[in-house]
ChimeraX commands (.cxc) that place a marker at each C-alpha (Angstrom):
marker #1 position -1.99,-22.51,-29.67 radius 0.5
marker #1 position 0.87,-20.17,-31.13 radius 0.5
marker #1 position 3.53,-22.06,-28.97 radius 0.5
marker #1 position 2.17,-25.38,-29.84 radius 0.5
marker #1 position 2.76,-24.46,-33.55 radius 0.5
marker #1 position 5.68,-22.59,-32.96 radius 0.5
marker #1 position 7.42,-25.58,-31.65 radius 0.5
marker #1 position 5.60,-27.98,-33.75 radius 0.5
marker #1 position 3.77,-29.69,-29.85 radius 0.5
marker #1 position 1.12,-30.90,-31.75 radius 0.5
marker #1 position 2.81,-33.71,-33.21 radius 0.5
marker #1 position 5.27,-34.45,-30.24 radius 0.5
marker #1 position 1.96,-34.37,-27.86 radius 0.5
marker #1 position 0.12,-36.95,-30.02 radius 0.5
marker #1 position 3.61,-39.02,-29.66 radius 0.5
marker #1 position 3.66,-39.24,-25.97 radius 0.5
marker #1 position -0.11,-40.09,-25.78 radius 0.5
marker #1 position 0.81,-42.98,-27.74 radius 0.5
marker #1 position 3.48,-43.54,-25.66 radius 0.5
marker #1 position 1.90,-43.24,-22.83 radius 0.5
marker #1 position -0.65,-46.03,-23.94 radius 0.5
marker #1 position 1.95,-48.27,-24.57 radius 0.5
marker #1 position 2.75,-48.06,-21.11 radius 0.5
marker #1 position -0.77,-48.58,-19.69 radius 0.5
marker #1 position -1.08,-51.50,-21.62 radius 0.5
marker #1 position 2.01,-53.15,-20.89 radius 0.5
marker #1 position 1.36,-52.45,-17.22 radius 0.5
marker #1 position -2.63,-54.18,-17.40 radius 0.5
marker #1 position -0.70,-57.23,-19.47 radius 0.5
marker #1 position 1.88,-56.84,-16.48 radius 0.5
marker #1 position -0.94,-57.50,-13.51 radius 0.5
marker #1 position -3.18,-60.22,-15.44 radius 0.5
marker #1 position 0.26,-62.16,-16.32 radius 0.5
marker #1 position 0.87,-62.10,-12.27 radius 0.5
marker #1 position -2.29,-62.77,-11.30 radius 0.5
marker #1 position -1.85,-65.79,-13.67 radius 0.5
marker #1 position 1.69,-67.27,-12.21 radius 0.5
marker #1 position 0.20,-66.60,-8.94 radius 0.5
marker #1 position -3.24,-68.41,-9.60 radius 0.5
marker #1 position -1.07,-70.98,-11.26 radius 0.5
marker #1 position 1.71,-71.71,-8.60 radius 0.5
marker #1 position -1.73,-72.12,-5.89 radius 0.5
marker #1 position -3.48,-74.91,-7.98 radius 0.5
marker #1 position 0.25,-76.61,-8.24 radius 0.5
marker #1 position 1.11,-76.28,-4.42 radius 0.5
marker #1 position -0.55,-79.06,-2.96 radius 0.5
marker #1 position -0.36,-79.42,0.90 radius 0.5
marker #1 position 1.24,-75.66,0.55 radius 0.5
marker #1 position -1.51,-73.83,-0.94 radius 0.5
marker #1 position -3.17,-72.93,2.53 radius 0.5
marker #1 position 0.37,-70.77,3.07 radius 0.5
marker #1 position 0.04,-69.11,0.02 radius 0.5
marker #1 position -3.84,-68.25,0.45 radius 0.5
marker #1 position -2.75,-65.12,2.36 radius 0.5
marker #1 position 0.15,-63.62,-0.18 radius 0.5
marker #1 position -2.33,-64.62,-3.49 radius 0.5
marker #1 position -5.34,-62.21,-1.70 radius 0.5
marker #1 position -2.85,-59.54,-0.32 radius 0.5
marker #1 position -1.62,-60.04,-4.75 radius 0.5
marker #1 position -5.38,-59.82,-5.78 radius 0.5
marker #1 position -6.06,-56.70,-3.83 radius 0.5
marker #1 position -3.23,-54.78,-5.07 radius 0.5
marker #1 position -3.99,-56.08,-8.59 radius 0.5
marker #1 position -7.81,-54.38,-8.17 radius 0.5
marker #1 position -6.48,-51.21,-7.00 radius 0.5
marker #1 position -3.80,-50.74,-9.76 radius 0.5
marker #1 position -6.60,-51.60,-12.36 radius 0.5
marker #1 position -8.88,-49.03,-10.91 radius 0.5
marker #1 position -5.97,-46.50,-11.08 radius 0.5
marker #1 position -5.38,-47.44,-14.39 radius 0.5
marker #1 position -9.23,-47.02,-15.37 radius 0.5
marker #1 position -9.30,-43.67,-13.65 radius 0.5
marker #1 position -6.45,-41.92,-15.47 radius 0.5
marker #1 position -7.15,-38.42,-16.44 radius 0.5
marker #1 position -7.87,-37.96,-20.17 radius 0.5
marker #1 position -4.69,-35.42,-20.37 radius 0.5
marker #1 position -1.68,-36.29,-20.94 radius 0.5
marker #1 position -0.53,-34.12,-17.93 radius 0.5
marker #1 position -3.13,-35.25,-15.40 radius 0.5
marker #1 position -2.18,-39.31,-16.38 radius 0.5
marker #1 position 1.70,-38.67,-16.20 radius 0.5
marker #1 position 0.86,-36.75,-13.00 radius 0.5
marker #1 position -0.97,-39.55,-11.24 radius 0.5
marker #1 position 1.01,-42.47,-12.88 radius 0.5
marker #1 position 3.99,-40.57,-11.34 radius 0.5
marker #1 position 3.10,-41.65,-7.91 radius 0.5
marker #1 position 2.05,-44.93,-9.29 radius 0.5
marker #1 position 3.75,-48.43,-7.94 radius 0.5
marker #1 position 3.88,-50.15,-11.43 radius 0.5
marker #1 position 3.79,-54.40,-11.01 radius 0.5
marker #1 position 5.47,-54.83,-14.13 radius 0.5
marker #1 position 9.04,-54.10,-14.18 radius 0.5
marker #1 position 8.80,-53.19,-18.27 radius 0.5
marker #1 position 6.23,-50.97,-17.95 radius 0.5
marker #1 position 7.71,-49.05,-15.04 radius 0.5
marker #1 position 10.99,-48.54,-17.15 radius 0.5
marker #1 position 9.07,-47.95,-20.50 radius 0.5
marker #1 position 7.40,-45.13,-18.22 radius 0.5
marker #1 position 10.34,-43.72,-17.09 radius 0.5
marker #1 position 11.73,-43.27,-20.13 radius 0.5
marker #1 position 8.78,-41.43,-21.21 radius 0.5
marker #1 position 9.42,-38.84,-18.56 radius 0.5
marker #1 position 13.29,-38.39,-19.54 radius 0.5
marker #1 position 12.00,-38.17,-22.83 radius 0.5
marker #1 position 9.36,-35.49,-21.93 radius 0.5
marker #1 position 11.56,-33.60,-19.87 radius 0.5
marker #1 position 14.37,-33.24,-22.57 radius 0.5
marker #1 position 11.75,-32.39,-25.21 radius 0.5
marker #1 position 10.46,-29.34,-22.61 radius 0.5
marker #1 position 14.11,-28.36,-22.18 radius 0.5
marker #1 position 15.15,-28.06,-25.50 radius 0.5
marker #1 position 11.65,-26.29,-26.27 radius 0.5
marker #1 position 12.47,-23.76,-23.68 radius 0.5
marker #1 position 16.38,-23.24,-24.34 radius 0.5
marker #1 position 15.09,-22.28,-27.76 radius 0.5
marker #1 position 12.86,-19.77,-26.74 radius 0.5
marker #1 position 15.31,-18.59,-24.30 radius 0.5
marker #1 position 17.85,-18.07,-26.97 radius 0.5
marker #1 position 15.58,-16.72,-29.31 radius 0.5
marker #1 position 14.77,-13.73,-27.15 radius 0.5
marker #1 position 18.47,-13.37,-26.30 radius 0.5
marker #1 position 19.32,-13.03,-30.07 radius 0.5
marker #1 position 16.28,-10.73,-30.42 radius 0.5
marker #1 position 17.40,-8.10,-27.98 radius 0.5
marker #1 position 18.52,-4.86,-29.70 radius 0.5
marker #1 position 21.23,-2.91,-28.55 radius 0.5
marker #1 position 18.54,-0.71,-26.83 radius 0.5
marker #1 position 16.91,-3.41,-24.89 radius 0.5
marker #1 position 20.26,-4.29,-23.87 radius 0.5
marker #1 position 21.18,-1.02,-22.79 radius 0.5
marker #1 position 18.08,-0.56,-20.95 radius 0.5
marker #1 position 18.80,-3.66,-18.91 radius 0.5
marker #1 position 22.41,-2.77,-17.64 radius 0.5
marker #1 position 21.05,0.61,-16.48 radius 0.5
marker #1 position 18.70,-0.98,-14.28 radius 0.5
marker #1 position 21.72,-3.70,-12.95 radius 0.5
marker #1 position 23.46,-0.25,-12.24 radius 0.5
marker #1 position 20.69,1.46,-10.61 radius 0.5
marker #1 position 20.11,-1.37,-8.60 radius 0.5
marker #1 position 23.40,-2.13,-7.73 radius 0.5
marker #1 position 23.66,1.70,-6.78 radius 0.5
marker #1 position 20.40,1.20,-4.60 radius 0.5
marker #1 position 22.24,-1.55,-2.57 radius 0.5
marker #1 position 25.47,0.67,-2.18 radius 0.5
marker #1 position 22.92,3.34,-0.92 radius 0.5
marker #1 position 21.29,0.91,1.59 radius 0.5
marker #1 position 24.64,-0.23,2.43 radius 0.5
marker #1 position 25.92,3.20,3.52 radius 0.5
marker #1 position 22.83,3.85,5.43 radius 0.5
marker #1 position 21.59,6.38,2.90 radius 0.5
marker #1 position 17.83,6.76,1.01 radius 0.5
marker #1 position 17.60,3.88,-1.17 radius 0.5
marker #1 position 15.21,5.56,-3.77 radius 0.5
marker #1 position 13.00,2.60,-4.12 radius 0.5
marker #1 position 10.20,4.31,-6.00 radius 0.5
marker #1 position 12.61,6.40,-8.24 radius 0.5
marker #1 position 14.19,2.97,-9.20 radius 0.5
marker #1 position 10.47,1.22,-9.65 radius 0.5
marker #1 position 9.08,4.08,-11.45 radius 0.5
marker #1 position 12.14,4.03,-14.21 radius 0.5
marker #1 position 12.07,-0.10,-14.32 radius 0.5
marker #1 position 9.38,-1.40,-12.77 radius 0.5
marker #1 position 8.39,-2.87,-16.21 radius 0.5
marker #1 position 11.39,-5.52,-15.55 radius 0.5
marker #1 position 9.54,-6.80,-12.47 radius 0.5
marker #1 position 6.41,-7.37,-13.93 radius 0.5
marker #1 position 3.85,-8.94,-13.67 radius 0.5
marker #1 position 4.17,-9.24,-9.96 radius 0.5
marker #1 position 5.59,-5.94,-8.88 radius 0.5
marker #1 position 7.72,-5.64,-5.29 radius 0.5
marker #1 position 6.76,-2.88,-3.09 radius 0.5
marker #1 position 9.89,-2.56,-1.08 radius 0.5
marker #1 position 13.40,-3.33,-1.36 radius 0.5
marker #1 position 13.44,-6.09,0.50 radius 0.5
marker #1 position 10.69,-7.68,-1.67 radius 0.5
marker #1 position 12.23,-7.18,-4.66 radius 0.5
marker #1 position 15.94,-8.78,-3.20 radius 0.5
marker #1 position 13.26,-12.08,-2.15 radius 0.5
marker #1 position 11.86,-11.91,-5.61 radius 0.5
marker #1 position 15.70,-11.71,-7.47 radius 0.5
marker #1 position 17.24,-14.42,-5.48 radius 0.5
marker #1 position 13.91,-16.60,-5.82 radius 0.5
marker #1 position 14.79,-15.67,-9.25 radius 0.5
marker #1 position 18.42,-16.42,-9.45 radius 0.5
marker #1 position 17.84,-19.86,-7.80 radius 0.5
marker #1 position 15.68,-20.84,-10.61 radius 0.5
marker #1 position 17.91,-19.78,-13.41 radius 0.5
marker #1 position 20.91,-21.34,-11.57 radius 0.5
marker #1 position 18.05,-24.94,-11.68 radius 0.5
marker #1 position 17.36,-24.41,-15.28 radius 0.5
marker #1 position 20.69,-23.95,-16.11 radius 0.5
marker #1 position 22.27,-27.17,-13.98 radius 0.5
marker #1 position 19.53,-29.20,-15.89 radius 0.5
marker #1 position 20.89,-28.22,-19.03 radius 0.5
marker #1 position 23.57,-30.37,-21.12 radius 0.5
marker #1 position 27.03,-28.25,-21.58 radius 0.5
marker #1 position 25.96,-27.54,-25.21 radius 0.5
marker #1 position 23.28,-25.77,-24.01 radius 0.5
marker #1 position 25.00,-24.34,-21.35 radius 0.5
marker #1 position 28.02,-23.10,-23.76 radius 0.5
marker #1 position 25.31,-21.41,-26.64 radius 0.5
marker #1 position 23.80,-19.57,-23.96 radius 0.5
marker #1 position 27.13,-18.08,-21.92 radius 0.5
marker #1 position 28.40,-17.04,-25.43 radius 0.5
marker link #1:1,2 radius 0.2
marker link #1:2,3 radius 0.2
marker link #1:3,4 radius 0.2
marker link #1:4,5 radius 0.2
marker link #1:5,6 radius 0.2
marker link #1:6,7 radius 0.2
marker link #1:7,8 radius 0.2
marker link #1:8,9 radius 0.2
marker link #1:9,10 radius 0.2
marker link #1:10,11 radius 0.2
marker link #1:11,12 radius 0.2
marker link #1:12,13 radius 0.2
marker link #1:13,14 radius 0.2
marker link #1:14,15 radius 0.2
marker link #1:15,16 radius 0.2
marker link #1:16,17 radius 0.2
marker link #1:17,18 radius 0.2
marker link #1:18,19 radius 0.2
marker link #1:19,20 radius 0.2
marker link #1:20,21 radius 0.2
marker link #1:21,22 radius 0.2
marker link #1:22,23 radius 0.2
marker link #1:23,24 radius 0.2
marker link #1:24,25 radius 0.2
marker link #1:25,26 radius 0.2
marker link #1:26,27 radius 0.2
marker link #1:27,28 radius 0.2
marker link #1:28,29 radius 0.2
marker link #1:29,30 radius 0.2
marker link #1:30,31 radius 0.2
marker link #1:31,32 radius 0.2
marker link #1:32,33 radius 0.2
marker link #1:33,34 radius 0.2
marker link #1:34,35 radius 0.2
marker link #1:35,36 radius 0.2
marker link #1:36,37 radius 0.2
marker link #1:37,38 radius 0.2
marker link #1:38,39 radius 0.2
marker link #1:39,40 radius 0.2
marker link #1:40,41 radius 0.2
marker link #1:41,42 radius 0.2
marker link #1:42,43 radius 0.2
marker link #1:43,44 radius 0.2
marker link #1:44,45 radius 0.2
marker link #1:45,46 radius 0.2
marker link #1:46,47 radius 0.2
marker link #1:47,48 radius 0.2
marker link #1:48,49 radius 0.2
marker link #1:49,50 radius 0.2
marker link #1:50,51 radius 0.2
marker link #1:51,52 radius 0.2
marker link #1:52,53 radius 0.2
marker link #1:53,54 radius 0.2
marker link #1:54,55 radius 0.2
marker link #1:55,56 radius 0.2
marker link #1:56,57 radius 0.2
marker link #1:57,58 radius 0.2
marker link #1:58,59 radius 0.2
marker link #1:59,60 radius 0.2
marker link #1:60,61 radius 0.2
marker link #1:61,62 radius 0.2
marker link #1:62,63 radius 0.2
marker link #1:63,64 radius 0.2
marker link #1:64,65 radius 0.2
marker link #1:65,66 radius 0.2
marker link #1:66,67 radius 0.2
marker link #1:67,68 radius 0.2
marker link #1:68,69 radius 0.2
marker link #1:69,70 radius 0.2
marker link #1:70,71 radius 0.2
marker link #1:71,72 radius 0.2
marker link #1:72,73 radius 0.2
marker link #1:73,74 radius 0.2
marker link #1:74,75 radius 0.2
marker link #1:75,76 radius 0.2
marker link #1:76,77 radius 0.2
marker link #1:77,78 radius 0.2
marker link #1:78,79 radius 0.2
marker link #1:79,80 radius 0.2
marker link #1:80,81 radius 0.2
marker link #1:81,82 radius 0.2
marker link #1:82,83 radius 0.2
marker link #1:83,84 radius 0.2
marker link #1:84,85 radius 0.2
marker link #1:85,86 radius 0.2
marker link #1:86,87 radius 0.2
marker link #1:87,88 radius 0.2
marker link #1:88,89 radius 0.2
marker link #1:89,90 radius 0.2
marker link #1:90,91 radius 0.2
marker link #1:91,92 radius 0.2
marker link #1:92,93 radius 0.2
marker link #1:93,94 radius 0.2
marker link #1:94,95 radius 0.2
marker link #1:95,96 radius 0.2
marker link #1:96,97 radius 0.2
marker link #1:97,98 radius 0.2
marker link #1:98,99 radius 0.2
marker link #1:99,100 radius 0.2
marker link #1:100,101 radius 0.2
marker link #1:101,102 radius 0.2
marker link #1:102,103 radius 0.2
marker link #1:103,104 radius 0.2
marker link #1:104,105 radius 0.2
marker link #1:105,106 radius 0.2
marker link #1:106,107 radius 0.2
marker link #1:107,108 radius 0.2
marker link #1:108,109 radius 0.2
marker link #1:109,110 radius 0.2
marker link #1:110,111 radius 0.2
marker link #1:111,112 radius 0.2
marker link #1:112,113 radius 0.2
marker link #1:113,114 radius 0.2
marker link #1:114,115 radius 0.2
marker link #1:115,116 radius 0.2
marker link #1:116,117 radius 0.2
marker link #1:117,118 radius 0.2
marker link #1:118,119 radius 0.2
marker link #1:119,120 radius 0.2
marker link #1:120,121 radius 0.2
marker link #1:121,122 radius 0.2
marker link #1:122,123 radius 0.2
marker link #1:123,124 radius 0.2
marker link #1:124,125 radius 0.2
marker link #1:125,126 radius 0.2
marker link #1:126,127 radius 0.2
marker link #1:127,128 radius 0.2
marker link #1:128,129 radius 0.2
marker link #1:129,130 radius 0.2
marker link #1:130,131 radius 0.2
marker link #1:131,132 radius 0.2
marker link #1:132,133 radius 0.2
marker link #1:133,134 radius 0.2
marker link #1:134,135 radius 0.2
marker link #1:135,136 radius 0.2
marker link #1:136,137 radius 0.2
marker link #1:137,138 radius 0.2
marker link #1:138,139 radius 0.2
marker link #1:139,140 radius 0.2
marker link #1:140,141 radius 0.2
marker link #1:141,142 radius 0.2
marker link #1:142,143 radius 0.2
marker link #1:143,144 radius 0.2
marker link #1:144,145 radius 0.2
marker link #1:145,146 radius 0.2
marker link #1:146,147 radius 0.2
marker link #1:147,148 radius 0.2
marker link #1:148,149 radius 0.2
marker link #1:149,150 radius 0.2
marker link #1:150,151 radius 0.2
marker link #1:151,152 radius 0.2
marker link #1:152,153 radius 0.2
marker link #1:153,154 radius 0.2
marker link #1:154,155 radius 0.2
marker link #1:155,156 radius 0.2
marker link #1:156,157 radius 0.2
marker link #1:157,158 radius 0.2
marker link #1:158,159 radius 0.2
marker link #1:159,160 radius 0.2
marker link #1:160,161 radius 0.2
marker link #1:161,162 radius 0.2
marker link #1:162,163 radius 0.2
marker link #1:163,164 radius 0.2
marker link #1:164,165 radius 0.2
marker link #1:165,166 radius 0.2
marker link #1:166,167 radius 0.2
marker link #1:167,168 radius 0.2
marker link #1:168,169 radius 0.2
marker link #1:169,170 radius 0.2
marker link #1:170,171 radius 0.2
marker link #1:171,172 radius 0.2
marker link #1:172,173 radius 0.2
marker link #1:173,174 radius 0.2
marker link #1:174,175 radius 0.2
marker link #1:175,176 radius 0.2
marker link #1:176,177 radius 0.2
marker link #1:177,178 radius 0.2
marker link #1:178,179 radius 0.2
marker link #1:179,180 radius 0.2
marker link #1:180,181 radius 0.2
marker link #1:181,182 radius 0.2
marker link #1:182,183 radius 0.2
marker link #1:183,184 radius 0.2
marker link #1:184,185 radius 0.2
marker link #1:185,186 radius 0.2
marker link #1:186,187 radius 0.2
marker link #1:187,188 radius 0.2
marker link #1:188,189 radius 0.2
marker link #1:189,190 radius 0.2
marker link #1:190,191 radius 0.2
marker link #1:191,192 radius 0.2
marker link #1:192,193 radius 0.2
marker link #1:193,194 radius 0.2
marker link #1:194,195 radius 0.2
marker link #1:195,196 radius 0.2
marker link #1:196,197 radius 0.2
marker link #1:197,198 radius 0.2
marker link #1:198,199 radius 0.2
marker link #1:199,200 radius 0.2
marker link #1:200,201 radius 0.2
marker link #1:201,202 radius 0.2
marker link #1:202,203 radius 0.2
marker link #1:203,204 radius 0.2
view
């Protein structure tokens, strides 16, 4: 509840459920106007209509199951984005209209979290900062150590900083080297996904 007011969610939530809506709509319009054309073409083909008996219930079918997806959409916005996600929309409009929903979604999340990211980089006092070179040293000293083939002083290091590796604390080396490149790899995502403004605030 405190992020959703801190970032004012509330409102932007209530936005993409309408959204989202729109798009469910569009895509039931979408089916009934195929089902329509199709129905339509059959009673116009004449001598053809026993070819297109086959394509109309192979249309028909698909047509149930994407209106009993539709009808069985989680309440949430998450769980309906989720499933409509692997969804094969029949109406071209409403598959677009969808996907801009998701760009929209994703760049409202991103700028959401690039705030709170540079709000706690602005909020760290020159202690905090201190505090987290020492640990780059010691751990860069711990790797200089394993690298000469010399005591590592694992728990020394975990005892002083452990509070950096929190909640899930590594109980070797090698777990906590996994645990910063799993790390690193997401930062380096996050970061890529970002526009250069974003990029720029943050490296400065």
């Amino acid at each position: 509840q405190q992020q959703l007011e801190r970032y004012n969610l509330d409102s932007l939530m209530d936005g993409l459920k309408e959204q989202l809506k729109s798009v469910v709509d569009k895509e039931r319009n979408g089916i009934g106007r195929r089902l329509g054309e199709a129905r339509k073409d059959l009673e116009e083909a004449g001598d053809q209509a026993e070819h297109l008996q086959a394509p109309m219930q192979l249309l028909e079918e698909r047509a149930q199951r994407s209106q009993e997806t539709l009808d069985g959409l989680p309440e949430g916005l998450g769980g309906a984005v989720k499933e409509l996600s692997d969804y094969d929309f029949m109406d071209p409009e409403a598959r677009q209209k969808f996907q801009e929903l998701l760009d929209a979604l994703k760049q409202q999340m991103m700028e959401n979290l690039f705030q709170g990211i540079r709000q706690q980089l602005q909020g760290m006092s020159p202690e905090d900062m201190q505090g987290l070179k020492d640990m780059v040293q010691a751990l860069n000293q711990m790797l200089e150590d394993r690298a000469m083939g010399e005591d590592s002083d694992f728990e020394g290091f975990m005892e002083q900083y452990g509070q950096y590796c929190d909640p899930d604390r590594p109980a070797s080396l090698d777990e906590l080297l996994e645990q910063l490149q799993r790390q690193m790899a997401a930062s380096q995502a996050l970061v890529n996904s970002m526009t250069p403004e974003m990029r720029r605030e943050l490296e400065s």
